[in-house]
C-alpha positions as MATLAB code, in Angstrom:
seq = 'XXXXXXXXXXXXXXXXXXXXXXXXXXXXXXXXXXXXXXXXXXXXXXXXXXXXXXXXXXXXXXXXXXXXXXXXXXXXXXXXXXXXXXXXXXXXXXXXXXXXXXXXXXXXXXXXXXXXXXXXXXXXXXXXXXXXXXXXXXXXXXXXXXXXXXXXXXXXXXXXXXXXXXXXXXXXXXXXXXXXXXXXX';
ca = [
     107.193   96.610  112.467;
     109.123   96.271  115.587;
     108.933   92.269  115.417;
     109.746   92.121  111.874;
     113.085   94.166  112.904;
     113.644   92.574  115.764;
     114.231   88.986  113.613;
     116.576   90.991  111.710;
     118.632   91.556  115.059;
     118.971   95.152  113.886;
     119.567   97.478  117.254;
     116.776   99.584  117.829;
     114.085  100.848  120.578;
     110.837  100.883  120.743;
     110.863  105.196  120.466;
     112.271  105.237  116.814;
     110.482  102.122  115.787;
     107.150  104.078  116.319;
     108.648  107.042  114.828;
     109.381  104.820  111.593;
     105.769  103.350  111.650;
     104.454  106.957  111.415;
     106.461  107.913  108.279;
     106.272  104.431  106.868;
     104.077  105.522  103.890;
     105.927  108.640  102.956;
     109.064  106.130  103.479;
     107.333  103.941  100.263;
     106.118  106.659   98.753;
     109.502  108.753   98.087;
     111.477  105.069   97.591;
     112.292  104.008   93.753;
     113.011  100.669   95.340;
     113.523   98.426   98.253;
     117.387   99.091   98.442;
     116.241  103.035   98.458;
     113.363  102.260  101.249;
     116.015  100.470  103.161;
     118.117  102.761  103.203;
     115.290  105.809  104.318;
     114.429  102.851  106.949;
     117.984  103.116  108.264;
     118.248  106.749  107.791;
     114.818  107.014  109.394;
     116.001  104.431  112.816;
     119.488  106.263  112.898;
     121.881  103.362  112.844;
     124.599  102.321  110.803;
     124.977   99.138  108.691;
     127.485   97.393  106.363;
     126.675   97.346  102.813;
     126.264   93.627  102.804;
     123.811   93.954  105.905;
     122.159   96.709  104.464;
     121.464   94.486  101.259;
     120.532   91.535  103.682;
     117.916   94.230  104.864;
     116.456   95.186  101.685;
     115.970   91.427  100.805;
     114.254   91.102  104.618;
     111.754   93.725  104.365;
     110.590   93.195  101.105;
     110.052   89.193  102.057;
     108.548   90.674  104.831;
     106.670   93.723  103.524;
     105.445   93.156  100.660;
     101.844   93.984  100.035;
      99.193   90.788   99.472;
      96.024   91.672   97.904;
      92.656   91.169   99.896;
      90.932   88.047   98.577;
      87.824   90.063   97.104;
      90.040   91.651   94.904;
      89.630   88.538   92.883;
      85.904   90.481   92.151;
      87.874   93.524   90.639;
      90.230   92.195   88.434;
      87.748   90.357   86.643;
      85.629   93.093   86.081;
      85.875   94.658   82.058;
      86.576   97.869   82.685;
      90.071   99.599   82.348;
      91.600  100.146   85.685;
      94.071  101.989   87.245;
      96.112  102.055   90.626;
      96.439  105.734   91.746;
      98.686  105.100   94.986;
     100.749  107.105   97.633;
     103.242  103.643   97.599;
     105.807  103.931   95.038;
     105.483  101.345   91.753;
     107.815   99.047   92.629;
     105.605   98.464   95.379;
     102.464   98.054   92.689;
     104.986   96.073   90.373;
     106.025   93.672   93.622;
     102.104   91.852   93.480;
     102.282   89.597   89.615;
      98.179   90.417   89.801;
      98.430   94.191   89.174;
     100.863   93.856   86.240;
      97.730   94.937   83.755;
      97.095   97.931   85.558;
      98.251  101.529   85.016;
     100.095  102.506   87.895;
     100.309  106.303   88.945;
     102.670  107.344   91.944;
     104.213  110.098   93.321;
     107.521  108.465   91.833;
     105.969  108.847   88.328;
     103.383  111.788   88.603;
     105.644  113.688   90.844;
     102.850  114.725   92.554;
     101.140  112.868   95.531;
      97.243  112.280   96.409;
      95.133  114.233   97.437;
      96.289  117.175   95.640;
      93.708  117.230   92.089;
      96.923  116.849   89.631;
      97.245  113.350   90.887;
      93.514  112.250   89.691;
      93.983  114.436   86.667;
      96.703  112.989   85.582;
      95.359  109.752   85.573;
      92.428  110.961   83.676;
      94.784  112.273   81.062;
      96.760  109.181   80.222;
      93.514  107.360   80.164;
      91.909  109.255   78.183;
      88.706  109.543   80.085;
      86.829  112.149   81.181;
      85.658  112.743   85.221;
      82.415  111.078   84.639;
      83.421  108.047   83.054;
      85.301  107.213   86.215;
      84.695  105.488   89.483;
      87.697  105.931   92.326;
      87.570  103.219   95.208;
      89.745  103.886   97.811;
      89.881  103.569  101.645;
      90.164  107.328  102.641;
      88.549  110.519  102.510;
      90.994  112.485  102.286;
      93.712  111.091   99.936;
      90.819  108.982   97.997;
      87.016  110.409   97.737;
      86.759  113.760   98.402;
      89.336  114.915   95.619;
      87.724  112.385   93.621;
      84.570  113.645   93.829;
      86.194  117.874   93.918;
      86.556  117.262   90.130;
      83.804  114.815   89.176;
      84.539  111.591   89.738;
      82.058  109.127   91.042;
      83.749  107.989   94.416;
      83.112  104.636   96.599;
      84.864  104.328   99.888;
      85.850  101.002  101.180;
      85.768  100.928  104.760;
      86.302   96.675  105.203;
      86.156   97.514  108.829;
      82.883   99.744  108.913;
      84.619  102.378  111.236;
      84.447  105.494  109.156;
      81.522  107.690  109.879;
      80.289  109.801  106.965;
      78.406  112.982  107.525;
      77.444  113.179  103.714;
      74.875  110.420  103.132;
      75.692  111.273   99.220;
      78.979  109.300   99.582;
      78.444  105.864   98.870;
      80.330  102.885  101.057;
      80.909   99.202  100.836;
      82.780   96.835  102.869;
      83.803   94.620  100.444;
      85.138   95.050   96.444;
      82.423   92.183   96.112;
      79.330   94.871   96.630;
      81.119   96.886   93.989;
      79.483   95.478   90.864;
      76.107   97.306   92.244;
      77.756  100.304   91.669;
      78.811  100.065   88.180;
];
């Protein structure tokens, strides 16, 4: 973060650029857009800036922040099955990336509540209109992701692209790739 603020010549240290980092996903995750994240971002680092530069900023960081998906994602969208994002980042985020524009987004900016707590992943089994077992959840933590998934029934699959999470419960299934996720179906 501190080189992609540092080409936008804004004046801050290395100390509240770390502090920034840390709260970066509450930062998206309480934002309704990028002017609102930019202005927690300069909130956040402290300083003050013009509205002109401030809009400048907003343009700059969502340019330069804007989330890519990972190419075997390609694998998941092309599955048949009815999908939905349940995400700490708020849905402009989501709406930012033209691929997801099919899915059902939930957020903390529309369920009002945030993973892990259960009336995240209930909520998205309400507006689906699924029940627990018709459901798989992929996601890339324990905490936030499979083991609330799996508290109220849902089949959970942790990605772990890097292989560095250990699991103690061999009953947890995990995949490096969305491309082994077919087998799982």
């Amino acid at each position: 973060m501190l080189d992609k603020l540092g080409d936008f010549n804004l004046p801050v240290d290395r100390e509240k650029i770390a502090k920034l980092e840390e709260s970066l996903r509450e930062l998206f995750s309480e934002a309704v857009s990028w002017e609102d994240f930019t202005n927690k971002v300069i909130q956040k680092l402290g300083i003050v800036l013009e509205k002109d530069r401030r809009e400048e900023l907003a343009v700059f960081l969502e340019k330069k922040l804007s989330c890519k998906l990972f190419g075997d994602a390609q694998d998941v969208l092309e599955l048949p099955q009815k999908k939905a994002i349940l995400t700490l980042s708020s849905k402009f985020v989501i709406d930012s990336i033209p691929e997801l524009r099919h899915f059902e987004v939930f957020s903390p900016d529309i369920n009002g509540v945030k993973k892990p707590d259960l009336k995240a992943f209930l909520a998205v089994l309400e507006k689906m209109k699924v029940d627990p077992e018709e459901v798989v959840m992929v996601g890339d933590g324990l905490k936030n992701d499979i083991l609330p998934a799996i508290a109220i029934g849902i089949k959970a699959i942790l990605i772990d692209r890097e292989n560095k999470i250990k699991l103690d419960d061999p009953s947890i299934i995990k995949i490096t790739s969305l491309k082994e996720l077919k087998r799982y179906l």
